[in-house]
C-alpha positions in Angstrom: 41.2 96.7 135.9 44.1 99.7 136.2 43.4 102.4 138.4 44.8 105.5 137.4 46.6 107.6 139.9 48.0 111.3 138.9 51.7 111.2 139.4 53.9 114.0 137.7 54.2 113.1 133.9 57.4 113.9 131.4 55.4 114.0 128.5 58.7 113.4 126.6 59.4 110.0 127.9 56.2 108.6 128.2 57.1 105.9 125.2 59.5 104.0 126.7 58.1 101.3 128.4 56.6 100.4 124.2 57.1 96.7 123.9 55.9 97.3 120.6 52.7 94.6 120.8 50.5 96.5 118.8 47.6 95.3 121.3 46.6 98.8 121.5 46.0 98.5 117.4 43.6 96.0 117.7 42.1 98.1 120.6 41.0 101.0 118.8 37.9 101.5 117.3 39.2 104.3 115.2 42.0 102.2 113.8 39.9 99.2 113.2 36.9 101.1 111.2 39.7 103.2 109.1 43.2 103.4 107.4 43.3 107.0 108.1 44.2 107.4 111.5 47.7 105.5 111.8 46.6 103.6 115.4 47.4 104.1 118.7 51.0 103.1 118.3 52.3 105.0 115.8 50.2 108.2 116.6 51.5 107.6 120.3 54.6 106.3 121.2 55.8 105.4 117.4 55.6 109.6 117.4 56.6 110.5 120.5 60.2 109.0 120.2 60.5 112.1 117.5 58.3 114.3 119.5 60.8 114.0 122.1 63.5 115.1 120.2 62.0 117.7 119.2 60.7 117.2 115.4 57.7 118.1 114.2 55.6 114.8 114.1 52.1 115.9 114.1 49.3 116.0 111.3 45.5 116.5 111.0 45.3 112.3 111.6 46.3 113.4 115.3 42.5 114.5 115.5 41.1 111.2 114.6 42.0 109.8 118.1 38.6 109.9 119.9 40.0 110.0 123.6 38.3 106.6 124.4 41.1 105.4 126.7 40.8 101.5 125.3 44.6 101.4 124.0 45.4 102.6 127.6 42.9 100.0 129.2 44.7 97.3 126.9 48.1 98.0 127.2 50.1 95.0 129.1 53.2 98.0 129.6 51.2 100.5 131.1 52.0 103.0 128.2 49.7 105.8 128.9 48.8 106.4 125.2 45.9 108.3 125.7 47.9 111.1 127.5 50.4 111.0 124.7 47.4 111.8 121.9 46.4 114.8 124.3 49.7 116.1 124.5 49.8 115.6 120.9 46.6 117.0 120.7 47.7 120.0 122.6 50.9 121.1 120.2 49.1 120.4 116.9 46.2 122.8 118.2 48.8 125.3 119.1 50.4 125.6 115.9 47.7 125.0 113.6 45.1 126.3 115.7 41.0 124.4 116.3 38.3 125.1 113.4 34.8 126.4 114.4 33.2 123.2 115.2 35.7 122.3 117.9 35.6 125.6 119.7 32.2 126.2 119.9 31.3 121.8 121.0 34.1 122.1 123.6 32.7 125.6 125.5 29.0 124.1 125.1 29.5 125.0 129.2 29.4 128.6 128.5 25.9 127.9 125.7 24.1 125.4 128.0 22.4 127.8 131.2 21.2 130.3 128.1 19.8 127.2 125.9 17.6 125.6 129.1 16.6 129.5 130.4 15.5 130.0 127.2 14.7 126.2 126.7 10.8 127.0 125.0 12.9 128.5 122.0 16.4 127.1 121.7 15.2 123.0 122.1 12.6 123.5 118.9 15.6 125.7 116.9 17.7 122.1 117.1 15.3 120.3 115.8 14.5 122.4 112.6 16.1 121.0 109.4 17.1 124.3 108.1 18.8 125.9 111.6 21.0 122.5 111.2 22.2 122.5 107.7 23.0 126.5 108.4 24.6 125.0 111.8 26.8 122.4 109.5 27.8 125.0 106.8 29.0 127.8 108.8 30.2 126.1 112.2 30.8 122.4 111.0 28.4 120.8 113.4 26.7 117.9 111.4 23.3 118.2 110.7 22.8 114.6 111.6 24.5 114.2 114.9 22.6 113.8 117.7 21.6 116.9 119.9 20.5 117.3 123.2 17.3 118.8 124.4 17.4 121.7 127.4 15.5 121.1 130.7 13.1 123.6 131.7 14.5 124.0 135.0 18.3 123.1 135.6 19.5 120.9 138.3 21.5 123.9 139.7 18.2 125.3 140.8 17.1 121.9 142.5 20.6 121.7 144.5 20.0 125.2 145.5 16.5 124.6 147.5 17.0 121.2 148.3 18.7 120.2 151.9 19.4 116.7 151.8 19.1 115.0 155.3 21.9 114.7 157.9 22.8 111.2 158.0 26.0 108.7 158.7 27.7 108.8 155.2 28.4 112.3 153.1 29.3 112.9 149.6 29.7 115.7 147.3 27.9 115.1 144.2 29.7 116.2 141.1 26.7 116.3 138.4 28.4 117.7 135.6 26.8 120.3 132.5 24.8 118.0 131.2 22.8 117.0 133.7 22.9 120.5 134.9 21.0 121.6 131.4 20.0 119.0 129.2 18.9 116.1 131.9 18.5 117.6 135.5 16.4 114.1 135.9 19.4 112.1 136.4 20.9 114.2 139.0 17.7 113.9 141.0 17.4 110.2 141.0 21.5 109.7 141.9 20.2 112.3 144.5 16.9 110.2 145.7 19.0 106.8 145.3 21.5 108.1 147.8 19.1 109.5 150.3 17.7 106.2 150.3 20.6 104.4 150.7 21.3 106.6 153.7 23.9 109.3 152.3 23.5 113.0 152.9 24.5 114.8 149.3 26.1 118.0 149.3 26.5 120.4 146.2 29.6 122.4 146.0 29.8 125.3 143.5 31.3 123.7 140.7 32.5 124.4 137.1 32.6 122.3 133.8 34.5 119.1 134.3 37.0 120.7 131.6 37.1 116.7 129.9 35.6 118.2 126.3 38.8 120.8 126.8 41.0 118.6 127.5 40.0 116.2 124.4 40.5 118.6 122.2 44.1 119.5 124.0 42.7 123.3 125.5 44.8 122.5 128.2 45.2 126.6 129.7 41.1 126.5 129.8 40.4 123.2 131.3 43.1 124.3 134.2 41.8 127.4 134.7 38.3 125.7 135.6 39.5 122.3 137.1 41.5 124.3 139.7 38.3 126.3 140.7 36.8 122.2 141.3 39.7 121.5 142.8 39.3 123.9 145.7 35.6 123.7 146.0 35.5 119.8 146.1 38.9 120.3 148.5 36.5 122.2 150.5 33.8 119.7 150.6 36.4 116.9 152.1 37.4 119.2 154.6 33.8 119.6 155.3 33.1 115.5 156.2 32.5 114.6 152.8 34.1 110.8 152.5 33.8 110.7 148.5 33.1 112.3 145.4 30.3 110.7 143.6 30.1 111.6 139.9 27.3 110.5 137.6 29.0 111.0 134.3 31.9 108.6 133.6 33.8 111.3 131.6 33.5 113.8 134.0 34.8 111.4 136.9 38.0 110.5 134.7 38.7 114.4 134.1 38.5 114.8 137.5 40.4 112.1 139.2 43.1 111.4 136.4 43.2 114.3 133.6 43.3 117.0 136.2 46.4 115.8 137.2 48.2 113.5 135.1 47.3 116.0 131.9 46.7 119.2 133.3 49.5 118.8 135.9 47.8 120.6 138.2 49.6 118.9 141.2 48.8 116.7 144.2 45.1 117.1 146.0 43.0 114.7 147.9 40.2 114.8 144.9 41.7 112.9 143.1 41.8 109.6 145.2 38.0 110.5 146.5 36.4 110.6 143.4 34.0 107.1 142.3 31.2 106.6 140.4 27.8 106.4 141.5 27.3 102.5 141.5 30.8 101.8 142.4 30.1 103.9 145.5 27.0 101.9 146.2 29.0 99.0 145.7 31.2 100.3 148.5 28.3 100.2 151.0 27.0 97.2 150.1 30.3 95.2 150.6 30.1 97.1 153.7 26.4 95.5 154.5 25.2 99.2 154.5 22.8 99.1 151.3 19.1 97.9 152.4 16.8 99.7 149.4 13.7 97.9 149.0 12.4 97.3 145.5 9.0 97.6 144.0 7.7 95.1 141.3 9.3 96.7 138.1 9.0 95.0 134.4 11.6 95.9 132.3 13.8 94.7 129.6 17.2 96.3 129.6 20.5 96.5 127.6 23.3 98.1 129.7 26.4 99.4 127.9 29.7 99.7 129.4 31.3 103.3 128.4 34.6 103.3 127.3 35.6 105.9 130.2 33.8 104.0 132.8 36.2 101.0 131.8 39.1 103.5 131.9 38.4 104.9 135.4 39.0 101.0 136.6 36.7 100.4 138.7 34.8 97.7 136.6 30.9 98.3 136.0 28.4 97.5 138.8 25.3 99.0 137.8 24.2 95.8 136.5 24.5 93.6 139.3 22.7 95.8 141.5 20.0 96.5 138.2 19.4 92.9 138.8 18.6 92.8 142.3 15.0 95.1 141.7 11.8 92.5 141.0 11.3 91.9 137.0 14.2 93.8 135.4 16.2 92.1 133.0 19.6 93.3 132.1 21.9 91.8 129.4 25.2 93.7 129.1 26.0 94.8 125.3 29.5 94.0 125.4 29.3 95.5 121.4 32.3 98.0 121.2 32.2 101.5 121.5 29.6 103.5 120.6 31.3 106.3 118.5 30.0 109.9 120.1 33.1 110.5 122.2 32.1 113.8 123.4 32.1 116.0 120.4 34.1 113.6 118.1 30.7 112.2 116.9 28.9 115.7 116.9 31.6 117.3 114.1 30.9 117.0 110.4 34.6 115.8 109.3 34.2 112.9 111.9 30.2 112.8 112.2 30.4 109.7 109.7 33.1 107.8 111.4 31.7 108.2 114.6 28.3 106.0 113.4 30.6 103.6 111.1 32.3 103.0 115.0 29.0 102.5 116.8 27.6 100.4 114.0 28.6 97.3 116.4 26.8 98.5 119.2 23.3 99.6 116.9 23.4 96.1 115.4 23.3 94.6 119.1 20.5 96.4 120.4 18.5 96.1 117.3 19.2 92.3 117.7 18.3 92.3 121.3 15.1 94.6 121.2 15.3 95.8 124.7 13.0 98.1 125.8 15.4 100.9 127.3 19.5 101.2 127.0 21.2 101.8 129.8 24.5 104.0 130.4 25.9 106.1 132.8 27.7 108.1 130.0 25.0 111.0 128.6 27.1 110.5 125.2 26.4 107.1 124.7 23.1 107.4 125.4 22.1 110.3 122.9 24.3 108.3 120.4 22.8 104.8 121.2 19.0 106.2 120.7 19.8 108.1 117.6 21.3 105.1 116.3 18.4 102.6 117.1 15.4 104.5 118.2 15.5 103.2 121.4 15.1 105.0 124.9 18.2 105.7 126.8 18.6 106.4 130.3 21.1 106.5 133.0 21.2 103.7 135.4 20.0 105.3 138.5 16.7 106.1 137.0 15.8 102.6 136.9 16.8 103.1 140.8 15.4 105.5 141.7 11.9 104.8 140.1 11.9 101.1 141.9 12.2 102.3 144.5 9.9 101.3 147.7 9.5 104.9 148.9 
């Protein structure tokens, strides 16, 4: 797999090492489920040979492009077509401005803390058929997409009161909004797994990830927060901290690409420090430094890849180490994307698409009948288990629950 490094990007020559494959066509999910988005090519560096010269190239179709990073992943060329979308992104927003539904999705940061302190009223308002439609008719958030619940106590206030034990590896946990909000359970088992596998876990003060921001090509807003990271996760390696271990896959490729190869927020030592939570574990067992015992735990799982986690290029361990705890079962989906893409899948205009994208991946499960899904990515899971009615959960619950305590 790549590994995407920030290095200073002309956004203006980005195209030219095209070879003009069209692998990134057959790549796309978007492309591949309809005629209205031109594919990656054409929207990417087809366009940006114009862009370049200055011509207005961009229309609505720009939109369409869900962020998924798979054209990227399959170029042979190394044609970062992604980053040419956001850019794209970025000057069709500026001169024909964001509707409602984008705007209010993509600063859900500034909504969450009020929806989980008031979690008793705003968790039941989501739910009700009427609040919905209103939502879809006046901010163009689709009545059918799935929403998030809010926790009754966020994960901020467990990282405030809880002093993780000193120990031989350190790490600054990134957890992200969601799990601050909507699942504070996840951040406390990629807290317990860690513990357990003998890492002390530090919290820096932390801001929204920006990668919703970025997506939707709000470049000014996502800097303004990712260089408030930037200096508290600096901060934290200054401190001992050998790695950055993020939960969400999204989050970690904000962070350790988008930061700087989009934003262009420059050079910092985050960048290279930040892994996933089970590619970091993966590090210490190579290293002969993971010894968690396991406890007898029956379970039939599907694990699905997010496309991001492909994207960050590390490859996908949770599996293998899934595999290891007494009486679970993991087969990996290997079905496509699931659609969601942040907001993409939560809008009305591309609510429809979204669950035409991650048809592939609702067939598979319903095939398979597992009794959970598993992925790291908190969008593919909502999206999987509204899809299929079956439970979702992140990885290092399974963990964190075998384990032998």
């Amino acid at each position: 797999m790549k590994r995407f490094i920030p290095e200073p990007r002309r956004p203006e020559t980005l195209f030219d090492p095209c070879i003009k494959c069209t692998i990134c066509v057959s790549a796309c999910p978007v492309a591949q489920t309809t005629a209205t988005f031109p594919g990656p090519k054409q929207a990417g560096p087809d366009a940006q040979r114009f862009r370049g010269r200055g011509e207005p190239v961009e229309g609505p179709w720009i939109n369409l492009c869900s962020g998924c990073y798979r054209c990227q992943v399959a170029c042979p060329a190394d044609v970062p077509i992604a980053e040419i979308n956001l850019f794209a992104k970025q000057r069709y927003a500026a001169e024909k401005g964001r509707d409602v539904a984008t705007e209010l999705l993509t600063h859900a940061h500034w909504f969450n803390p009020w929806g989980q302190r008031f979690h008793w009223f705003a968790t039941p308002l989501l739910r009700m058929k009427w609040a919905r439609w209103l939502a879809e008719k006046l901010f163009g958030v689709d009545r059918r997409a799935p929403l998030p619940t809010f926790a009754r106590e966020s994960f901020r206030t467990f990282a405030r009161r809880h002093e993780s034990p000193r120990a031989k590896h350190k790490v600054a946990y990134f957890y992200g909004c969601f799990t601050d909000s909507n699942a504070p359970e996840v951040g406390r088992a990629v807290v317990k797994v860690l513990e357990a596998a003998g890492v002390e876990v530090i919290f820096p003060v932390q801001q929204c990830c920006g990668a919703a921001l970025i997506g939707a090509g709000n470049f000014d807003r996502a800097r303004r927060q990712d260089a408030a990271n930037l200096a508290a996760f600096e901060q934290a390696l200054d401190q001992g901290a050998e790695a950055i271990v993020v939960g969400s896959p999204s989050c970690a490729l904000a962070l350790s690409h988008e930061t700087g190869e989009v934003l262009g927020l420059g050079h910092s030592a985050v960048y290279s420090r930040v892994v996933d939570l089970f590619t970091y574990l993966h590090r210490l067992d190579e290293a002969g430094e993971l010894n968690l015992k396991w406890k007898e735990t029956p379970l039939h799982a599907a694990y699905h890849e997010a496309c991001h986690l492909t994207a960050l290029g590390f490859g996908a361990h949770a599996p293998a180490l899934l595999r290891r705890i007494p009486g679970v079962q993991v087969r990996v989906l290997d079905a496509g994307c699931c659609g969601l893409a942040g907001t993409y899948g939560l809008k009305h205009k591309t609510a429809d698409l979204a669950r035409q994208i991650g048809a592939g991946v609702a067939r598979r499960v319903a095939e398979w009948r597992p009794d959970v899904v598993l992925s790291e990515c908190e969008g593919c899971r909502m999206q999987i288990e509204h899809l299929t009615g079956v439970p979702a959960k992140h990885p290092a619950e399974v963990l964190a629950d075998a384990l032998v305590e």
